[in-house]
N, C-alpha and C positions, 0 to 999 in steps of 0.2 A: 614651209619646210615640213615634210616629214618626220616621224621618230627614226627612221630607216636612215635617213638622210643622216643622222649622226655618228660621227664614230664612237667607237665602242670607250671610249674616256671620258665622251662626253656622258653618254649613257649613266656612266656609273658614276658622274660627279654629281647627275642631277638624286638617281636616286640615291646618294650619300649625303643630299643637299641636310645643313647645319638643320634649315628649318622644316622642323617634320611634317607640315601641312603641304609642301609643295614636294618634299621626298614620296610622303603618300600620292600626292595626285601625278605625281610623273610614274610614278608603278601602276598606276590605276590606268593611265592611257596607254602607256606601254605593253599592259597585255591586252587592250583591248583594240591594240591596233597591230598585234603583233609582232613588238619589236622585243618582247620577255627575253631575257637569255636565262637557260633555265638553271634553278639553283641548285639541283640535285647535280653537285657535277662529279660525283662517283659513276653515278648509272652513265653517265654522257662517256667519262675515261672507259668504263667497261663495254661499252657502242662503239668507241674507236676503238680499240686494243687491236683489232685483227690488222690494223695496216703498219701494225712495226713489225711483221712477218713479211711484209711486201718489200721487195728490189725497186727501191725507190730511181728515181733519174737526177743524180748529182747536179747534171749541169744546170736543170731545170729547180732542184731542193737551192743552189743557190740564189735562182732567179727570184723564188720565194722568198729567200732569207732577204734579200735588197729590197722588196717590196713591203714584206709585213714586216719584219725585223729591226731592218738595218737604223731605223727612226731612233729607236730607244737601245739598240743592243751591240755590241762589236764582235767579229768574228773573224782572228787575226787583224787586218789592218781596217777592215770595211767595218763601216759604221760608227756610230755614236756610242759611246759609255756613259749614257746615262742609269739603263738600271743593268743587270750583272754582265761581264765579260762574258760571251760563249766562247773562249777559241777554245776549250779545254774541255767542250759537251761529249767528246767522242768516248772519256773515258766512263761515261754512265751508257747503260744499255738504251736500247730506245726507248723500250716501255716507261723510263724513269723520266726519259725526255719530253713524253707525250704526255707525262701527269704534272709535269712543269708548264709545259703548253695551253693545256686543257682546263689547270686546276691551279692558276698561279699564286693561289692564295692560302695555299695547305700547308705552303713552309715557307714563311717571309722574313728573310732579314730584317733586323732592324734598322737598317740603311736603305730602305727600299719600300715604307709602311709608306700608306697614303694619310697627310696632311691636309685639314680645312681651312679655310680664316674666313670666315665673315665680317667684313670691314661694317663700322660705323654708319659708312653710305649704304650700305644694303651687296654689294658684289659680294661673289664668292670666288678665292682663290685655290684651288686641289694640286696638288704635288708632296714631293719628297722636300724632307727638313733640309736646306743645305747649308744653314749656320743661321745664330744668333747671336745678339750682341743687348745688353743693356737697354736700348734703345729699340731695335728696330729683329724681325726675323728674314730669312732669305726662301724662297720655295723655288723649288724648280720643277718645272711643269713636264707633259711626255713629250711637248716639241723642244726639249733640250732650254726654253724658254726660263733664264733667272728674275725673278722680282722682287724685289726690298719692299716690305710693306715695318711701317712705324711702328711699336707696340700702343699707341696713344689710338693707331687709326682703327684697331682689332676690337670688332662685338664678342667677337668668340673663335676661340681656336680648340681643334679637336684633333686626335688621331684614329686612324683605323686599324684593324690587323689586317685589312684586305690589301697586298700589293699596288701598287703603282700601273703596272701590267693588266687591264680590266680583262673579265671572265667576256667568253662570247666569240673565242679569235675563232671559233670553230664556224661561225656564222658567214668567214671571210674567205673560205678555200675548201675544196673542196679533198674528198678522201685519198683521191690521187696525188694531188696535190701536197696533203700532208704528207703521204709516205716520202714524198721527193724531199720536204724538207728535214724529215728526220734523216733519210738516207742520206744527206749533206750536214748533218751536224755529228751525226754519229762515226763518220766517215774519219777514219784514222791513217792518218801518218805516221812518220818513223817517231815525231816527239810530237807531245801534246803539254802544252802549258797545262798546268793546274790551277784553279782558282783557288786564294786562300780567305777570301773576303769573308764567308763566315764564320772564321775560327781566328783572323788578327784581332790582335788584342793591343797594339800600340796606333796610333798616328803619329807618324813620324814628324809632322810639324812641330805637333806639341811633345813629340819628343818620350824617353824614359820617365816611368814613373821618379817622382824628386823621394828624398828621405828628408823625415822632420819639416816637411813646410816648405823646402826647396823646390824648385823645379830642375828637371833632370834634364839630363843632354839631348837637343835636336840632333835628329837621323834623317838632314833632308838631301837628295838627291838634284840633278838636276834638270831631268827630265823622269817621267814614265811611260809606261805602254810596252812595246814591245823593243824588245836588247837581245841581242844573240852573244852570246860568250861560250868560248871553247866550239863554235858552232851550231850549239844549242840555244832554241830559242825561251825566250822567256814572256812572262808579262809581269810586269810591277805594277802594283795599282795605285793610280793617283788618289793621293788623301783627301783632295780636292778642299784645300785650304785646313781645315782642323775638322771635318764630319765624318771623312773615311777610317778604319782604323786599317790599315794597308801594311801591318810588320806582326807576324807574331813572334812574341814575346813570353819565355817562360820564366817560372820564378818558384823555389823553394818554400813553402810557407816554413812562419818560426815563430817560438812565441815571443821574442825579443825583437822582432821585425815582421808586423802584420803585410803579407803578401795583398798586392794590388790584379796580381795577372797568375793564368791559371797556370798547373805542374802538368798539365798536357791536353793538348786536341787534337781530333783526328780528321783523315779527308778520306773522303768514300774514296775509290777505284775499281775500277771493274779491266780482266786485261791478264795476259800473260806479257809482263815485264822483265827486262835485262837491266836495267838501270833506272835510278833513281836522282836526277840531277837538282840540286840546292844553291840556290845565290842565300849567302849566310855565313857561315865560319867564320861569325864576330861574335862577342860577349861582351856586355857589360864587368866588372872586375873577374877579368880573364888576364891570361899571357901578354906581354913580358910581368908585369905587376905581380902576380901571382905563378908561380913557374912550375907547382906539381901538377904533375900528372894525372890531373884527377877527371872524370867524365861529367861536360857539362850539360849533353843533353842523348838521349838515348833515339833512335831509328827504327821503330817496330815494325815491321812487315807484316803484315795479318793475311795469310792466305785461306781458299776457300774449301780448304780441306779441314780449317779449325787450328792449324798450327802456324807459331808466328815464328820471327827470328828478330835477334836485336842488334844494332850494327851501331856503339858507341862512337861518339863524338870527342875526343880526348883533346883535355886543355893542352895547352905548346904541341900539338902535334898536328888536328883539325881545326882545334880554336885560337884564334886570337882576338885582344882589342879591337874593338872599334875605330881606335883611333887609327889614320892613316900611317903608314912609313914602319910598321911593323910588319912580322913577317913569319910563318910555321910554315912546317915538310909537308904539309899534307894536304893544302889546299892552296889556291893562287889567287891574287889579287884581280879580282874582277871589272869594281865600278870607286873609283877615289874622286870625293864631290866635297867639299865645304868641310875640308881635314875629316873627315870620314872616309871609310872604307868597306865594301861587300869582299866576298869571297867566291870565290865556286868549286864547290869538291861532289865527290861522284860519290854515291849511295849502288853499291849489286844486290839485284834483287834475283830469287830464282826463278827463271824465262821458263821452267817448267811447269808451274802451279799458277793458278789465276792470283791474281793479287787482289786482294778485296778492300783493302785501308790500309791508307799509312800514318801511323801513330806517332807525334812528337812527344818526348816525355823529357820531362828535366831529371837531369842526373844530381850525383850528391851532392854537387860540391855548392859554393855560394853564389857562384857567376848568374847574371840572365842573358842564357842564348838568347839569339836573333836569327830568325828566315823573313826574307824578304821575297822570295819567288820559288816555286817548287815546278818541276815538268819532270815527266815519265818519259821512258824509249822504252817503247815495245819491241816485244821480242823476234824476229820476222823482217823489222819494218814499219808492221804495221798494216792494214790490208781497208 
């Protein structure tokens, strides 16, 4: 077998290998047989740039996305969720898309780092963390492949910053070919889910932060993926046991209750938007419990003119409990699973200005909002 003959996972697990004598000598063949993918991948992004100017061919950008994609990635219903959701690419422009393509390793979740283990017997294991236990870790590899390795049977376990996603995909398609596939991920509809994977800050398995030592209420659902409510569709991201954190959750810091979760995060957008659609309008000690009227979480609009707008979230009005079988004017009962309860209420944004972020910020009061899913409606349509 050749080094060519490899794919591009293997590539990078060899030279990521734990033991540095066979890391070096798999680099040492690799450029001398030419299978190097090169590490400069700024100048490689600044080589491609001119094809997110190109009218790419949809039908062909998804024939791409099934063949190189669909292994590790999901775009609406097609494919695997193993490392991030795409359905929601459309709302970054292309260039941002081609430097996620190109350069998967310049901005890596931490649900998404690449994982060694060097077992005792001499193998080597590479993937993502996907739980452990006292005993034993779980890794899941890029064919979606899970393995239980013992902590008894582990020489050495490592992490990298470099993605899961190996560098080199440019080696696999050609320039034409790239433009088709950004022109299919960019490609927008009337609503695009949003990903909130790098800004949740709960897993719903394990539930709310506890106070004093407790553990807090599970928020488990009973299925995820893709939900349409009101007609709009969604993605809820599976927690995938306790590793994902798949809920953001805000919280007040105080000096009599040391905050666990942030007072706000934000998500890029790119887009002239009409609407702002939220499965959420639950809080932890929110309505009926608490009955004033107070703001538990604020909606900032950041447009790219520089100016924002804030669109509050009001206790009994937007907000209620968690708990199922309650009921506010301002939002409707979406998803009720395991005496729980979602919401869905509409966020307007102005269809006139581009929208560049959308800001969640906790309001005054003492409640912790909850979103579970965010998706945009462009203004138009969508084109």
């Amino acid at each position: 077998m050749q080094f060519n003959d490899l794919q591009l996972d293997q590539r990078q697990a060899l030279l990521n290998h734990p033991t540095a004598a066979i890391a070096e000598r798999a680099e040492t063949l690799m450029e001398s047989r030419g299978a190097m993918v090169t590490s400069n991948r700024q100048t490689l992004v600044d080589q491609w740039m001119p094809v997110t100017k190109q009218e790419g061919d949809v039908t062909n950008g998804i024939a791409m996305f099934k063949k190189h994609c669909a292994a590790c990635h999901i775009h609406g219903e097609t494919g695997n969720e193993i490392g991030p959701n795409l359905t929601g690419m459309s709302v970054h422009p292309k260039e941002e898309i081609l430097i996620n393509v190109l350069d998967p390793s310049r901005s890596v979740e931490n649900n998404f780092r690449t994982y060694q283990i060097l077992t005792v017997d001499g193998n080597v294991l590479s993937g993502m963390l996907a739980g452990e236990s006292a005993n034993s870790l779980r890794i899941i590899d890029t064919q979606g492949k899970e393995k239980l390795v013992l902590r008894e049977d582990i020489e050495q376990l490592s992490s990298s910053p470099k993605s899961l996603m190996p560098e080199g995909f440019e080696s696999s398609m050609s320039k034409a070919e790239m433009a088709d596939l950004l022109s299919f991920l960019a490609k927008r509809d009337k609503h695009a889910p949003l990903s909130i994977s790098s800004v949740a800050t709960i897993n719903s398995n394990k539930g709310l932060p506890g106070f004093r030592g407790r553990s807090g209420d599970k928020l488990e659902l009973d299925s995820y993926g893709r939900v349409e409510v009101e007609s709009i569709p969604f993605e809820l991201i599976d927690p995938q046991g306790d590793r994902i954190a798949n809920i953001i959750g805000l919280q007040s810091s105080s000096p009599r209750r040391p905050s666990t979760l942030p007072e706000s995060v934000s998500i890029d957008c790119s887009g002239k938007v009409q609407a702002i659609h939220l499965l959420g309008g639950v809080a932890w000690a929110a309505y009926p419990r608490f009955k004033d009227e107070t703001t538990s979480m604020i909606v900032r609009r950041h447009y790219s003119d520089s100016t924002t707008s804030d669109f509050e979230l009001v206790n009994g009005k937007h907000i209620v409990t968690y708990q199922a079988g309650e009921d506010v004017p301002e939002s409707t009962l979406a998803i009720e699973a395991n005496g729980k309860q979602v919401r869905y209420l509409k966020v307007p944004a102005d269809s006139d200005k581009e929208l560049t972020k959308i800001e969640f910020l906790k309001g005054g009061d003492f409640s912790i909002p909850l979103v579970f899913a965010v998706t945009v409606e462009f203004a138009g349509g969508g084109h």
